[in-house]
C-alpha positions as CSV (number, residue, x, y, z in Angstrom):
1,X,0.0,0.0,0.0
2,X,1.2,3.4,-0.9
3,X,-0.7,6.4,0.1
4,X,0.0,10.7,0.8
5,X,0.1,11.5,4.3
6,X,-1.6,14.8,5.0
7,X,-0.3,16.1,8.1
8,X,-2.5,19.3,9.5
9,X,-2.4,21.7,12.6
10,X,-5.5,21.6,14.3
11,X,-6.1,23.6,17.9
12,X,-2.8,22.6,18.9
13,X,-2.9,19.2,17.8
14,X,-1.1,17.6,14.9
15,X,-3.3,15.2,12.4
16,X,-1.8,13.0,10.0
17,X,-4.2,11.1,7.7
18,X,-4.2,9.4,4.5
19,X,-7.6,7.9,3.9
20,X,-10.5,8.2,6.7
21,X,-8.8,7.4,10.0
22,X,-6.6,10.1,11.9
23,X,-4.2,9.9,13.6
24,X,-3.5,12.4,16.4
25,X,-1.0,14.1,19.3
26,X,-0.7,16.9,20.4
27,X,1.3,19.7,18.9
28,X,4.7,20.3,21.2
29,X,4.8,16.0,21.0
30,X,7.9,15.2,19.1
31,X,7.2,13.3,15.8
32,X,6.1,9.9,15.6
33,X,9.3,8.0,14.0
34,X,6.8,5.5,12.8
35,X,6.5,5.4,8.9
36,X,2.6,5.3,8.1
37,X,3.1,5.1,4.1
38,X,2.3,0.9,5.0
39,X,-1.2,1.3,6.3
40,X,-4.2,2.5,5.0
41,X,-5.2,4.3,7.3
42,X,-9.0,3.3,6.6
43,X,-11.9,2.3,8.9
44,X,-11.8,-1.0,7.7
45,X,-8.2,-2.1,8.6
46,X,-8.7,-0.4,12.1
47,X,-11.9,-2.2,12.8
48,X,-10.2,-5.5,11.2
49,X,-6.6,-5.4,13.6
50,X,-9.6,-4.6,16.6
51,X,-10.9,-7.8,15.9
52,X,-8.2,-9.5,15.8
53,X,-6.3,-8.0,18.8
54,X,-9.7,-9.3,20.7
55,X,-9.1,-13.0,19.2
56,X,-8.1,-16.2,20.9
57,X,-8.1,-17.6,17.7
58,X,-4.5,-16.3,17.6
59,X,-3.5,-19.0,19.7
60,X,-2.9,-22.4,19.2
61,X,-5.6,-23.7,21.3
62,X,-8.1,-20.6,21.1
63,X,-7.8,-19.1,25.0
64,X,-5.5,-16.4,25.2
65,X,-5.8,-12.8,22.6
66,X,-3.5,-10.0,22.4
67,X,-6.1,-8.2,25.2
68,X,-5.5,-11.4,27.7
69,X,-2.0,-9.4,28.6
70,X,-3.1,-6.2,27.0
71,X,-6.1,-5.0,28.9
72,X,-7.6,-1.6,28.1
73,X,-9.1,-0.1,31.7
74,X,-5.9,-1.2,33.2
75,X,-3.6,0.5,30.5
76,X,-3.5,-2.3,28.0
77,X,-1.5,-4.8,30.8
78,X,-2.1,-7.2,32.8
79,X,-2.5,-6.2,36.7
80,X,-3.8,-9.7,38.2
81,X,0.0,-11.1,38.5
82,X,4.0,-10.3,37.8
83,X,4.6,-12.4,34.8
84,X,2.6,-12.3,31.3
85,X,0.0,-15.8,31.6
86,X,-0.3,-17.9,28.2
87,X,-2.1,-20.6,26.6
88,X,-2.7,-23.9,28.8
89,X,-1.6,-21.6,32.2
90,X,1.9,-21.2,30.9
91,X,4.1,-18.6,32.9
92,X,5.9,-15.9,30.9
93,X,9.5,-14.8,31.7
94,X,8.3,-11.0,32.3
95,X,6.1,-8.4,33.6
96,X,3.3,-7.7,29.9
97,X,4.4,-3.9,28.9
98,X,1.8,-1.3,28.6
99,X,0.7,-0.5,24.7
100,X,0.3,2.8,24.3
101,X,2.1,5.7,21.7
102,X,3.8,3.0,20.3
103,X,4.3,5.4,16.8
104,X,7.3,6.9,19.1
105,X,9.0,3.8,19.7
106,X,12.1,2.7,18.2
107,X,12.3,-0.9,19.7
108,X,9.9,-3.3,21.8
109,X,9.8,-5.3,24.0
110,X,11.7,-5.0,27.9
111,X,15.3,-6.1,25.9
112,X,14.7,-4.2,23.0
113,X,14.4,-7.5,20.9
114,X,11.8,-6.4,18.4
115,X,12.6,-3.3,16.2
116,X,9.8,-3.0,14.5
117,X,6.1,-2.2,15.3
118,X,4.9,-4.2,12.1
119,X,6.3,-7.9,13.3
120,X,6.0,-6.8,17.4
121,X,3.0,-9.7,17.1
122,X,5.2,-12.3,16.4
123,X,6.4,-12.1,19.4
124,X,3.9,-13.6,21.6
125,X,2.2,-15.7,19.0
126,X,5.5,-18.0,18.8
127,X,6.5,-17.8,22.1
128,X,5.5,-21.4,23.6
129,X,4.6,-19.5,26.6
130,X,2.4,-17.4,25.1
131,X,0.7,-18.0,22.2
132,X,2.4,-20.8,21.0
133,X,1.4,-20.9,17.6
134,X,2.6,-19.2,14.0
135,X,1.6,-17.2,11.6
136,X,1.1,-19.4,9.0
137,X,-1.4,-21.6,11.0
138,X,-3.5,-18.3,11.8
139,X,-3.6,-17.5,7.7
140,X,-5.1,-21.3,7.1
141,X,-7.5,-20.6,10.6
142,X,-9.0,-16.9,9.4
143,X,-8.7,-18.1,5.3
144,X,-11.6,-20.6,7.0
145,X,-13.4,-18.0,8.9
146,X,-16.9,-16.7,6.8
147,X,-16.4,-13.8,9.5
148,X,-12.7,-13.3,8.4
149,X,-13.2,-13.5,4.8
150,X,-15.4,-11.0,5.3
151,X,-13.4,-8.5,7.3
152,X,-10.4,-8.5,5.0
153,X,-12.7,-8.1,2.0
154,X,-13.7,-4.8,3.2
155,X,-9.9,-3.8,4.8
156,X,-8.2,-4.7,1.1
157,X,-11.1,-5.6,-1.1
158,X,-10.0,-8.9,-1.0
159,X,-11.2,-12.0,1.2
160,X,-7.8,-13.7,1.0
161,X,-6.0,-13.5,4.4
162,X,-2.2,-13.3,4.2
163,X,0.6,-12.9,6.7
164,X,1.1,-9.3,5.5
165,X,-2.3,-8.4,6.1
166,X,-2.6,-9.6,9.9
167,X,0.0,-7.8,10.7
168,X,-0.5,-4.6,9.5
169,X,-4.2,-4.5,10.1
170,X,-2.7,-5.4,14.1
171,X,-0.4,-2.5,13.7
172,X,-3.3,0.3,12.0
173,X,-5.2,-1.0,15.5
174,X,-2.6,-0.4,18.0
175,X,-1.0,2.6,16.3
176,X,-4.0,4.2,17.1
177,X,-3.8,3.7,21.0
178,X,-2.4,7.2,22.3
179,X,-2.6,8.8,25.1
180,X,-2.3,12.5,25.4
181,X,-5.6,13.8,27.6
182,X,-4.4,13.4,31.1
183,X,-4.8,16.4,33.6
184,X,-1.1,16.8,33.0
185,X,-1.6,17.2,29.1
186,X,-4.6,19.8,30.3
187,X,-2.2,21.1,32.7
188,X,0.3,21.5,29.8
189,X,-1.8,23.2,27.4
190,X,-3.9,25.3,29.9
191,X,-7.3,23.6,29.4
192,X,-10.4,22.9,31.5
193,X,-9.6,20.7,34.1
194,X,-5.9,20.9,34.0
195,X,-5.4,22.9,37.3
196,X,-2.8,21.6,39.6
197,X,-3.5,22.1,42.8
198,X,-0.1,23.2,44.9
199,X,1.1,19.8,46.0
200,X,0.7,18.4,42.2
201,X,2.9,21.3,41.3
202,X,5.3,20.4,43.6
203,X,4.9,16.7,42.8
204,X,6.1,17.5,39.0
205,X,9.2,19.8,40.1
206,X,10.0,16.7,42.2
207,X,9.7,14.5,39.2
208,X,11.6,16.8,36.8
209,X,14.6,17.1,39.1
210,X,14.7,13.4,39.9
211,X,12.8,11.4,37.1
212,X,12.2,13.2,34.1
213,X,16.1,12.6,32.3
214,X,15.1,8.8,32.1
215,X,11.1,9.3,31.9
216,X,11.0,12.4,29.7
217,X,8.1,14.3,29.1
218,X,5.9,14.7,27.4
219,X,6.0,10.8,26.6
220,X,7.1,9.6,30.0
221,X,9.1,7.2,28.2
222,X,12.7,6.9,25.8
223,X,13.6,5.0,23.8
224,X,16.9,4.0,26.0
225,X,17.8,0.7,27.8
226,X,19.3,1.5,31.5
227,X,20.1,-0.6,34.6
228,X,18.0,0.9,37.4
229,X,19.6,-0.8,40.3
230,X,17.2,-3.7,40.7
231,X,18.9,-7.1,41.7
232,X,19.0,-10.1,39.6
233,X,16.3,-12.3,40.1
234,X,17.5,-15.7,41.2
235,X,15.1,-17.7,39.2
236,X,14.8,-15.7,35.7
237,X,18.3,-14.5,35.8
238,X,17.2,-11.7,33.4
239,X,19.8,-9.7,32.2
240,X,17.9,-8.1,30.2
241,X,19.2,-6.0,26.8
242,X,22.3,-8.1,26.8
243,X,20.3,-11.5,26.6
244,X,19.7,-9.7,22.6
245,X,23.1,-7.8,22.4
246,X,25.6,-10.2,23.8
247,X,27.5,-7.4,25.2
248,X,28.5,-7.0,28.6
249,X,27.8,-3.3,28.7
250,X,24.4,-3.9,28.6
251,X,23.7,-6.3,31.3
252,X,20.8,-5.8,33.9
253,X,19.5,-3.0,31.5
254,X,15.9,-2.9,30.2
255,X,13.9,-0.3,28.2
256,X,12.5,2.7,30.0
257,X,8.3,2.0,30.1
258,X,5.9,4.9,29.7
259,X,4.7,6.4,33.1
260,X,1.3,7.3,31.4
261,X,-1.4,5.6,33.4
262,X,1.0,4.0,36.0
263,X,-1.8,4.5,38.7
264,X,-3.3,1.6,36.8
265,X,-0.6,-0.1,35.5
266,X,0.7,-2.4,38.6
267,X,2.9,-4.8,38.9
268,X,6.3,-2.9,37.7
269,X,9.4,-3.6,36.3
270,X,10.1,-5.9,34.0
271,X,9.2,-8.7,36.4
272,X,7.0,-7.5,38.0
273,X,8.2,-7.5,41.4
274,X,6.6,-4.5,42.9
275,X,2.8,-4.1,44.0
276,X,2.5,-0.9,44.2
277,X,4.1,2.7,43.4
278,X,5.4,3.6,46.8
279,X,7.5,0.4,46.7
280,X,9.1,1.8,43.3
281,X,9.7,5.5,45.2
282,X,11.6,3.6,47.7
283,X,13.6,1.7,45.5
284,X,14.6,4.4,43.7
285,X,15.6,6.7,47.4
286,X,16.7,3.6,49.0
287,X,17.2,0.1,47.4
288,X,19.3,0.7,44.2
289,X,21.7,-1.9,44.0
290,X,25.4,-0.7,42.5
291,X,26.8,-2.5,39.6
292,X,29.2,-1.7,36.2
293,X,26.3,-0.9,34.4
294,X,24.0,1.4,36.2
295,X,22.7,4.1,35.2
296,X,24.5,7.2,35.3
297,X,21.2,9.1,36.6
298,X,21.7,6.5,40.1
299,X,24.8,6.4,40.8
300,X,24.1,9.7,43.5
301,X,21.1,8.8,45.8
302,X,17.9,10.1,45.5
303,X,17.4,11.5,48.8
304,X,13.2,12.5,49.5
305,X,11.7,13.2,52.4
306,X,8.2,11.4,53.3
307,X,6.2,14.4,52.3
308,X,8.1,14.5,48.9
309,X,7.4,11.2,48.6
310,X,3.8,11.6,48.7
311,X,3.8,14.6,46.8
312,X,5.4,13.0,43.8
313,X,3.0,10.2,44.0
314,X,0.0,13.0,43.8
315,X,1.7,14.3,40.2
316,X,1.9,10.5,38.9
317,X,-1.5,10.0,39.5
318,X,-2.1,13.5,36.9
319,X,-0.7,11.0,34.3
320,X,-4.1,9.2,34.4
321,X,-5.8,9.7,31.0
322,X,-9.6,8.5,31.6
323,X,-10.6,9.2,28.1
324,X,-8.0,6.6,27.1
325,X,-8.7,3.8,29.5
326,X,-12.6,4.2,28.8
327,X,-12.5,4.8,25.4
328,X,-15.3,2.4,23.6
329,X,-13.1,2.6,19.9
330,X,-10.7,0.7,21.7
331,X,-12.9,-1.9,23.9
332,X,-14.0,-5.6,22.5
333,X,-15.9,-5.1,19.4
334,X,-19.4,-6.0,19.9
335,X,-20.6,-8.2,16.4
336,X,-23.1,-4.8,16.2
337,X,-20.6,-2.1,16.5
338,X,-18.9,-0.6,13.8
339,X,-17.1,1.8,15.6
C-alpha cells in the first residue's frame, strides 16, 4: 500500500491522515518516527486489527488474545499477576508492557528484541509461553473463517487473508492507541480541568529534578535501555538487553516504560516485582543496587523526604488519562458495532 500522508495543525494538535482514520497528538509532541506510508489508514483495517487483537483464535488452542496481557481499563497490561500468563496456564519470563504511543518507539519489548512495530505480534504468537502458535497456521484458521473473509474483504477488497495483512491491520489498531488527555496534558496546554493544585505542582518539580532525564516528558518514556539498580532475580536470571546484544555493557538494562497511566498499571518492572508505586519510590531513594552498568542518573542517591514522597505520588497520578482507559473505539468489538 502506498498512500499521501496529510499532516495538519489543528487547535494545537497535529493530524496525520491518508484515507478516513486520523491519527492524532498533540502539537509540542515530538514526531512519531513510525513510517505510516504501510497502512491505509481506513476504517476497515482499524476495525479489522480490533478484531483481531480481541481473538483467541491467535493462539494455538483458542484461549488467550492480544487483550489477555493487553487490557484496556488497566492501560493495555495485565495487573492480576507479575509475569505475562499464556495458553494452557503457561508462565511468561516478564512483567506484559503497557501498549500505548507506540508510533514513538524505536524498539519493543523490555530487551529491545523487536525493532519494529509491524512484526512486534510475532512475538507472543511463537512464544510457547504465550501464544504458542505461528503465523502461517493463523492464515489457514481466518482463510476458514466466513467472518474473516469478510473483514479482510472490506480492509483490502480482497477476502484472502495473508501474513502481511494480519499484521498490519494489528499494527493500524494499535498505532492508534495514544494517550495525550491526562490532567497533566490539560495542565500542559492550559485547558479545563488541568489545574494543579499546589502539591501536584510540587509533585512535578519533584519529578523533573529526579525522574524526568530517564522518563521524559511529554512521553514519560525513551527509547533508552538502563540498569536501574534492581537485583538479579534468582530464578529468571534476566539480564535483560544483553540477553539480545551479547554485550556486557548492557547487562541488567531494560527499556525505559511509559509512566502514562502508572496508577493503573501495577505490577512494575520488568518482572514484576513491585505491587504498588510507593515500593518503586523507595527503590529508587533507598534500594538501588550498585553494579558496572548502572545508570548514570543512580549512581548519586535520590534522597526525599516522606512528604516528597507523597507529593510526587500525587503528580503520577495527573498521568491518568480516563478518556484513554474508557474509550469504547478501543474496547472488545461488539458483532453490532462498527465503531
Amino acid at each position: 500500500m502506498s498512500f499521501i500522508i496529510g499532516i495538519f495543525i489543528c487547535l494545537g494538535f497535529v493530524l496525520v491522515k491518508n484515507e478516513e482514520v486520523f491519527f492524532e497528538y498533540p502539537e509540542y509532541w515530538p514526531k512519531p518516527v513510525y513510517n505510516f506510508s504501510k497502512l491505509s489508514m481506513t476504517e476497515e483495517e482499524f476495525q479489522l486489527g480490533r478484531h483481531l487483537f480481541y481473538d483467541p483464535l491467535l493462539s494455538r488452542d483458542h484461549t488467550i488474545s492480544c487483550a489477555s496481557c493487553h487490557l484496556q481499563a488497566t492501560g493495555f497490561t495485565h495487573v492480576d499477576h507479575d509475569l505475562s500468563h499464556g495458553i494452557e496456564g503457561r508462565i511468561g519470563t516478564r512483567n506484559s508492557i503497557s501498549i500505548m504511543n507506540l508510533a514513538w518507539n524505536t524498539s519493543f519489548m523490555w530487551d529491545g528484541g523487536v525493532n519494529h512495530i509491524e512484526v512486534q505480534s510475532l512475538a507472543p504468537i511463537s512464544s510457547e509461553n504465550e501464544m504458542d502458535t505461528s503465523l502461517a497456521i493463523i492464515v489457514e484458521k481466518l482463510n476458514k473463517s466466513e467472518k474473516y473473509n469478510s473483514l479482510f474483504q472490506k480492509a483490502y477488497q480482497d477476502s484472502l487473508v495473508t501474513g502481511q495483512k494480519i499484521l498490519l491491520a494489528l499494527t493500524q489498531f494499535v498505532v492508534m492507541l495514544n494517550s495525550y488527555n491526562s490532567k497533566y496534558d490539560k495542565y500542559i496546554r492550559n485547558e479545563l480541568g488541568g489545574k494543579f493544585t499546589e502539591q501536584e505542582k510540587i509533585g512535578l518539580k519533584i519529578f523533573r529534578n529526579n525522574c524526568a532525564s530517564c522518563h521524559k516528558e511529554p512521553l514519560f518514556s525513551s527509547n533508552d535501555f538502563k540498569n536501574n539498580g534492581l537485583n538479579v532475580d534468582s530464578t529468571l536470571n534476566d539480564f535483560g538487553r544483553m540477553m539480545v546484544t551479547k554485550k556486557p555493557e548492557d547487562s541488567l538494562k531494560f527499556k525505559v516504560p511509559t509512566l502514562r497511566n502508572i496508577q493503573f498499571t501495577q505490577p512494575f518492572m520488568h518482572d514484576g516485582r513491585f505491587e504498588t508505586l510507593q515500593e518503586v519510590i523507595n527503590h529508587y531513594t533507598s534500594e538501588v543496587q550498585h553494579s558496572p552498568t548502572l545508570a548514570n542518573e543512580l549512581q548519586e542517591q535520590i534522597i526525599l523526604t516522606h512528604k516528597e514522597k507523597v507529593d510526587l505520588l500525587v503528580f503520577l497520578r495527573t498521568l491518568t488519562d480516563q478518556k484513554f482507559l474508557y474509550n469504547k473505539r478501543f474496547s472488545y468489538p461488539r458483532e453490532t458495532q462498527t465503531n
